[in-house]
Backbone as JSON, one array per atom type, in Angstrom:
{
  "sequence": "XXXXXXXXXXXXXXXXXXXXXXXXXXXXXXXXXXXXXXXXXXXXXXXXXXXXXXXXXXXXXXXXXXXXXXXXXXXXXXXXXXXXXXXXXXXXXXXXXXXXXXXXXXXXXXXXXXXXXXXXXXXXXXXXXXXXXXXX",
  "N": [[9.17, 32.65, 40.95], [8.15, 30.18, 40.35], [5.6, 30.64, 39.0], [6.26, 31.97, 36.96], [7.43, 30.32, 35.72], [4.88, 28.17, 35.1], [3.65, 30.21, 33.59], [5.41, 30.1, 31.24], [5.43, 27.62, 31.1], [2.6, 27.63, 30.24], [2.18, 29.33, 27.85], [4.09, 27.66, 26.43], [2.54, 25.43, 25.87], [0.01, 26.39, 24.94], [1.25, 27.39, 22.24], [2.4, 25.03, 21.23], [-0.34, 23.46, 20.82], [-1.33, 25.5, 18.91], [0.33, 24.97, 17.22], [0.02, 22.68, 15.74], [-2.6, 22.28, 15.39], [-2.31, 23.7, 12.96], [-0.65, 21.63, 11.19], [-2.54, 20.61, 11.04], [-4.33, 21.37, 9.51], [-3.12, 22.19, 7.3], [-2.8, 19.49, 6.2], [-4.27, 17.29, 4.21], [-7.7, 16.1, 3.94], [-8.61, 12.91, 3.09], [-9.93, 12.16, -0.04], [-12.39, 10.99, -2.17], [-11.63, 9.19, -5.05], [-10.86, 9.01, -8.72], [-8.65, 6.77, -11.01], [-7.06, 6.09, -13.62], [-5.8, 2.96, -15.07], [-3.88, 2.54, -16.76], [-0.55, 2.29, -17.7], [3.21, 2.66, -18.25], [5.17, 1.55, -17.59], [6.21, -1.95, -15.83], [5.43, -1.64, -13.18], [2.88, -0.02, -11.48], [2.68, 2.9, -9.26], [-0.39, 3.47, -7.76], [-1.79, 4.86, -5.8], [-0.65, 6.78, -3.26], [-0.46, 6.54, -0.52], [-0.58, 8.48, 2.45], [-0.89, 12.16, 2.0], [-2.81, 11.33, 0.37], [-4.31, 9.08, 0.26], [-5.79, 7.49, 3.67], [-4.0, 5.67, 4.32], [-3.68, 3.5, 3.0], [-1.89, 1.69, 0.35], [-1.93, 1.86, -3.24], [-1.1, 0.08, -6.26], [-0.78, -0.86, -10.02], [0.15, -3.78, -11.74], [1.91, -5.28, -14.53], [3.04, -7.81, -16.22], [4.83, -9.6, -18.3], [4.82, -12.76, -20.09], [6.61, -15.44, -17.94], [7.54, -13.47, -16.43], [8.57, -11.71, -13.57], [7.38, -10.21, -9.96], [9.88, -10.15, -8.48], [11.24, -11.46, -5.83], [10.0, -9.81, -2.09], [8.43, -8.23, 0.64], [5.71, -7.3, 2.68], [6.49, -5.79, 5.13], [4.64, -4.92, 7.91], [2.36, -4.53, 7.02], [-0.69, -5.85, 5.03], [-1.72, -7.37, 1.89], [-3.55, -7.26, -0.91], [-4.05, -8.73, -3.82], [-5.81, -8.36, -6.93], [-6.72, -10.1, -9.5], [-6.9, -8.86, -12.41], [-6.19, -9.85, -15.53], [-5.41, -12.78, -16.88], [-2.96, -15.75, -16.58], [-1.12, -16.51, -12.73], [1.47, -17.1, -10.58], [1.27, -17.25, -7.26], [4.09, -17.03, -5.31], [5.05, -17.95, -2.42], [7.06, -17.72, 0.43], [9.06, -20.2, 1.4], [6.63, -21.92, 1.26], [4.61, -24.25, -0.9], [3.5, -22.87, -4.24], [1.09, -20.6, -4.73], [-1.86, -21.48, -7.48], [-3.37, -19.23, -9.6], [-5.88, -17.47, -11.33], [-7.34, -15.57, -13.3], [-10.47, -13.66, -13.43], [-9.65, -13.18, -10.43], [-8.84, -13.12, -6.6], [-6.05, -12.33, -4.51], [-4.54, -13.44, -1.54], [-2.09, -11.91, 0.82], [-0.4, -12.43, 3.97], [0.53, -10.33, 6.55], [4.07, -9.71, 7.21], [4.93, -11.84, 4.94], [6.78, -13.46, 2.8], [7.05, -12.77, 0.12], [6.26, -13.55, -3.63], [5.18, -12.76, -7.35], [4.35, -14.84, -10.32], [4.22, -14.91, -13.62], [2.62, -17.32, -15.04], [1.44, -17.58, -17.52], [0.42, -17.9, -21.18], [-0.36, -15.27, -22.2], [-0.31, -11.53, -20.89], [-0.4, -10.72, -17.57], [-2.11, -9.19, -15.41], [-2.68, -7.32, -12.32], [-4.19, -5.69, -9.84], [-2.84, -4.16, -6.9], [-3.29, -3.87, -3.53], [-1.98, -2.05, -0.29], [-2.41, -2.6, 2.77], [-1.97, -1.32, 6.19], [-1.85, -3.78, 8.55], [-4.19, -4.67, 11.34], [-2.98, -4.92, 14.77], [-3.75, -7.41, 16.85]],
  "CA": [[9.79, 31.83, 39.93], [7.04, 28.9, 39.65], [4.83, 31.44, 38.33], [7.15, 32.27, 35.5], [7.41, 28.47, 34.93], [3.37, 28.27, 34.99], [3.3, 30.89, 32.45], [6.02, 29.66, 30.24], [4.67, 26.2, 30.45], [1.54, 27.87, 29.35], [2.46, 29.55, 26.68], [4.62, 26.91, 24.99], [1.64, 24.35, 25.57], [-0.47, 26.86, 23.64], [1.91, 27.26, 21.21], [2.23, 23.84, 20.28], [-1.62, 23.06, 20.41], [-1.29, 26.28, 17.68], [1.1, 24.38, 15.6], [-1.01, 21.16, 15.61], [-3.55, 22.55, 14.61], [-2.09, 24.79, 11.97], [-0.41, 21.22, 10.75], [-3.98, 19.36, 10.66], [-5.09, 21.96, 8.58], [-2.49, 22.01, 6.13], [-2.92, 18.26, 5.96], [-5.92, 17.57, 3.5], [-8.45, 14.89, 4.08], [-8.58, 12.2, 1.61], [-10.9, 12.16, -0.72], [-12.89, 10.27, -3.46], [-10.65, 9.99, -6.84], [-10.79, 7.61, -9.69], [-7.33, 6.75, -11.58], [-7.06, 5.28, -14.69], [-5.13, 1.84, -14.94], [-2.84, 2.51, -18.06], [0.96, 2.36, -17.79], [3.89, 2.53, -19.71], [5.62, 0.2, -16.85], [5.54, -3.15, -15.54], [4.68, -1.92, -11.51], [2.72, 1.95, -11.45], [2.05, 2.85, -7.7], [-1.87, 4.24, -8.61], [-2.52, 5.17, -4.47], [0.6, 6.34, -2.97], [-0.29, 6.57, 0.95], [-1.03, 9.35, 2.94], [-2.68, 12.47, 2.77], [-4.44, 10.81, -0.92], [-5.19, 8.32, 1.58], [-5.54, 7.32, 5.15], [-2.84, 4.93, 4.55], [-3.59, 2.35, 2.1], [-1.19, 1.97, -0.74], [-2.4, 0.85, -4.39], [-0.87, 0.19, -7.61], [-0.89, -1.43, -11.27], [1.39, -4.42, -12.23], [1.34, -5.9, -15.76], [4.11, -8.56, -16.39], [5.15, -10.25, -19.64], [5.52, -14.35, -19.55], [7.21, -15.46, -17.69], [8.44, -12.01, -15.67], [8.45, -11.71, -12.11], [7.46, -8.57, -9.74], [10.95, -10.5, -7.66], [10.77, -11.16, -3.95], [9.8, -8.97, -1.39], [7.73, -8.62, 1.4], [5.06, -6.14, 2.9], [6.36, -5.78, 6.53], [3.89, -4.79, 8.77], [1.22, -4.69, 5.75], [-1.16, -7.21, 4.57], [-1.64, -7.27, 0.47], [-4.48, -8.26, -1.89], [-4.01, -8.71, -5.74], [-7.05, -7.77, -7.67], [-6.08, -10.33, -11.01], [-7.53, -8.59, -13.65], [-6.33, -10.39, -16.48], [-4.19, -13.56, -16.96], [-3.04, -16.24, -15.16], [0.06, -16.56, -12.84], [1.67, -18.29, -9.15], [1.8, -16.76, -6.12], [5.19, -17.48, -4.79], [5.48, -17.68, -1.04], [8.49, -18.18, 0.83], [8.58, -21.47, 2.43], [5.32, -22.93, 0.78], [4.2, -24.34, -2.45], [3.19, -21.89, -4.94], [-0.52, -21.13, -4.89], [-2.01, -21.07, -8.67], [-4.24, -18.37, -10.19], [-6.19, -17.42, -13.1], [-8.6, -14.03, -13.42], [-10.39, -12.92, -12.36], [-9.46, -13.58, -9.0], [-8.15, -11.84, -5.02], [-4.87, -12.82, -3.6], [-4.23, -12.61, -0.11], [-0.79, -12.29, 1.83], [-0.76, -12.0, 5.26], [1.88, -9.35, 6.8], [5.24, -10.42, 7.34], [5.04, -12.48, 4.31], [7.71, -12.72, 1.83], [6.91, -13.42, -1.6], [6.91, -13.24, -5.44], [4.3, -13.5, -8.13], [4.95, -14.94, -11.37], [2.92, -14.84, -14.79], [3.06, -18.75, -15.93], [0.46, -18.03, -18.68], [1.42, -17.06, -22.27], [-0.54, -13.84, -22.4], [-0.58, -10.62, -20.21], [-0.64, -11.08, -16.44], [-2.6, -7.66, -15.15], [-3.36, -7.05, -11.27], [-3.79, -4.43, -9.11], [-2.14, -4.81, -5.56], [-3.8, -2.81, -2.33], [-1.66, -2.6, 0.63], [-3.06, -1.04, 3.79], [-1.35, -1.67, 7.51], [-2.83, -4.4, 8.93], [-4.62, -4.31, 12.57], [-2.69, -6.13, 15.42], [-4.6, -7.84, 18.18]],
  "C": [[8.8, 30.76, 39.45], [5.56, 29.79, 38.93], [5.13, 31.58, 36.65], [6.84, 31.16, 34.99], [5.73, 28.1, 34.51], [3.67, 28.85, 33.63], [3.86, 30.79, 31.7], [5.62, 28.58, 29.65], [3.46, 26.84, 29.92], [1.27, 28.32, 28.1], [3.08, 28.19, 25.58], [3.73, 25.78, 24.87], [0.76, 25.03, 24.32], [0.42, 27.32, 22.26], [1.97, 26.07, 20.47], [0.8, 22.93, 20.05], [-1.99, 24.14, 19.17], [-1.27, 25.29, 16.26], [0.34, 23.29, 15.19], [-1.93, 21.55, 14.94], [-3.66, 23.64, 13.46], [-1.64, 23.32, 11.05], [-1.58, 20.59, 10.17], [-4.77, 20.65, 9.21], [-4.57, 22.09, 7.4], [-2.27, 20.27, 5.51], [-4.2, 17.92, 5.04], [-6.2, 15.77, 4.29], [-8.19, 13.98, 2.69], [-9.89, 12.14, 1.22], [-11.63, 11.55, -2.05], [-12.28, 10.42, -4.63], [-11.21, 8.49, -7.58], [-9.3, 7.7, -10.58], [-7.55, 5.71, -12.33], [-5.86, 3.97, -14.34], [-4.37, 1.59, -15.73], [-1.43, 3.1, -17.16], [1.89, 1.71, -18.31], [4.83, 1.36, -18.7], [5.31, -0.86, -16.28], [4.7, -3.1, -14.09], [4.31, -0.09, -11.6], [2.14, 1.65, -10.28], [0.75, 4.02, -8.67], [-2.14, 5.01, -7.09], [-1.44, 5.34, -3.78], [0.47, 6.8, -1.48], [-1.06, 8.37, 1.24], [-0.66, 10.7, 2.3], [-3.23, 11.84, 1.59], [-4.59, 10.11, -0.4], [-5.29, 8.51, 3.02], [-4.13, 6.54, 5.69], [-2.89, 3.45, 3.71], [-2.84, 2.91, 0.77], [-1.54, 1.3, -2.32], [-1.37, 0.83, -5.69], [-1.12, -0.96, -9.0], [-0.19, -2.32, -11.52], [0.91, -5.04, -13.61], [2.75, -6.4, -15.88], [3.18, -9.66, -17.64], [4.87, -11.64, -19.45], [6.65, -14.53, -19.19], [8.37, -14.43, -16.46], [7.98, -12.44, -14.23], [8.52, -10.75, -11.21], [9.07, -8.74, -8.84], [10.15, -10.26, -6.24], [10.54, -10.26, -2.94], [8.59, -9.14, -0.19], [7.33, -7.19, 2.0], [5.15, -5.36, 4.1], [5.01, -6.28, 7.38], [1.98, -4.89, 7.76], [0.7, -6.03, 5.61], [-1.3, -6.24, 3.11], [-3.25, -7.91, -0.01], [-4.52, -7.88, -3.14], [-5.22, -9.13, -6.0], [-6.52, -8.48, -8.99], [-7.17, -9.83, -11.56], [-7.64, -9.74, -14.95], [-4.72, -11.54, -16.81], [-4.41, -14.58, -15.92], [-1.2, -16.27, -15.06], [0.09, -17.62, -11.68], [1.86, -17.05, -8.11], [2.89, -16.77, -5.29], [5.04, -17.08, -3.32], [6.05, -18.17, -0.28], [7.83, -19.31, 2.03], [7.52, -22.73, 2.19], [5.1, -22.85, -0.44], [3.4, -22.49, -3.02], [1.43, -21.65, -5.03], [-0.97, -20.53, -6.71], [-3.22, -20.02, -8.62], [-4.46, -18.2, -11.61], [-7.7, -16.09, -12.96], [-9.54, -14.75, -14.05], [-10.38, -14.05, -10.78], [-8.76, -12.78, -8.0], [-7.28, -13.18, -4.97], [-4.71, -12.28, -2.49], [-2.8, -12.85, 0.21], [-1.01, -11.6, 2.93], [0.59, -10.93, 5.59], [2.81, -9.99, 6.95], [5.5, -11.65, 6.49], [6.34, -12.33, 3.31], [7.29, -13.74, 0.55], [6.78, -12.59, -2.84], [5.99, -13.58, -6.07], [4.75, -13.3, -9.25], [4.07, -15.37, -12.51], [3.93, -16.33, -15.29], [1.94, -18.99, -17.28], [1.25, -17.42, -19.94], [0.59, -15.61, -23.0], [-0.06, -12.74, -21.13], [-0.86, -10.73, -18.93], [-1.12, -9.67, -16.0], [-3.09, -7.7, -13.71], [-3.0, -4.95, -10.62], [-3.56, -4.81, -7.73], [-2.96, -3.82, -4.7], [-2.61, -2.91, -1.24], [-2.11, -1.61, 1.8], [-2.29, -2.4, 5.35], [-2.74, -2.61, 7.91], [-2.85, -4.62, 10.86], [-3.98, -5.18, 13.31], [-3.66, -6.18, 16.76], [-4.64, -7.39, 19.43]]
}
C-alpha cells in the first residue's frame, strides 16, 4: 500500500509540475510597447497590469477646470503623476493640499487616500504609474 501512495504521490507531483509549466508558458513575458496618450475620456488605463506587465499599472488622466479624478486610494500601491500639462492640487486626506504646476512628479505613498484637482483654467494632463510597493 505505501508503494501505491509513493507512486500516486509521484505521479500527481509530476502532474502538477506539468501544469505549471504548461501555465508559465501560456503566460507571455512582458515586453517593450509604446502607447499613444490620446483619449476620448477624462481617466484611460494605458498599462493595465499583468502579463503586459510585471505588475505596474499606468494610465492617462486629462481633467477640465475645476474637475476632480474624486477620492480614492491605492491600497497596497504607491503612485506617481507624471504632470504633463497644467496646473492642479494634490488632495491628501488629512493634510493640506500640496500645489503643482508642469511639468512636474507626484508622489503618494501606499495606503494613501487622496484626490487631485485641476485649479488652473486650462487642461490639467498627467499620467499616473502605479506599481506594488516593496514592504520592509
Amino acid at each position: 500500500m505505501r508503494r501505491f501512495f509513493l507512486s500516486c504521490s509521484s505521479i500527481f507531483a509530476a502532474g502538477l509540475l506539468m501544469a505549471a509549466a504548461s501555465v508559465a508558458q501560456q503566460t507571455p513575458e512582458p515586453k517593450p510597447l509604446t502607447v499613444p496618450l490620446r483619449c476620448r475620456q477624462s481617466d484611460c488605463p494605458v498599462l493595465a497590469g499583468a502579463p503586459q506587465t510585471a505588475g505596474m499599472r499606468s494610465g492617462f488622466v486629462s481633467l477640465r477646470p475645476g474637475q476632480t479624478v474624486g477620492w480614492h486610494t491605492t491600497g497596497k500601491n504607491e503612485e506617481a503623476l507624471v504632470v504633463l500639462r497644467g496646473k492642479g492640487k494634490a488632495l491628501i486626506d488629512g493634510q493640506p493640499g500640496l500645489s503643482f504646476a508642469a511639468p512636474a512628479l507626484v508622489y503618494v505613498p501606499p495606503a494613501t487616500r487622496h484626490n487631485v484637482e485641476n485649479t488652473g483654467s486650462d487642461l490639467l494632463e498627467y499620467e499616473y504609474v502605479v506599481a506594488t510597493a516593496k514592504t520592509q
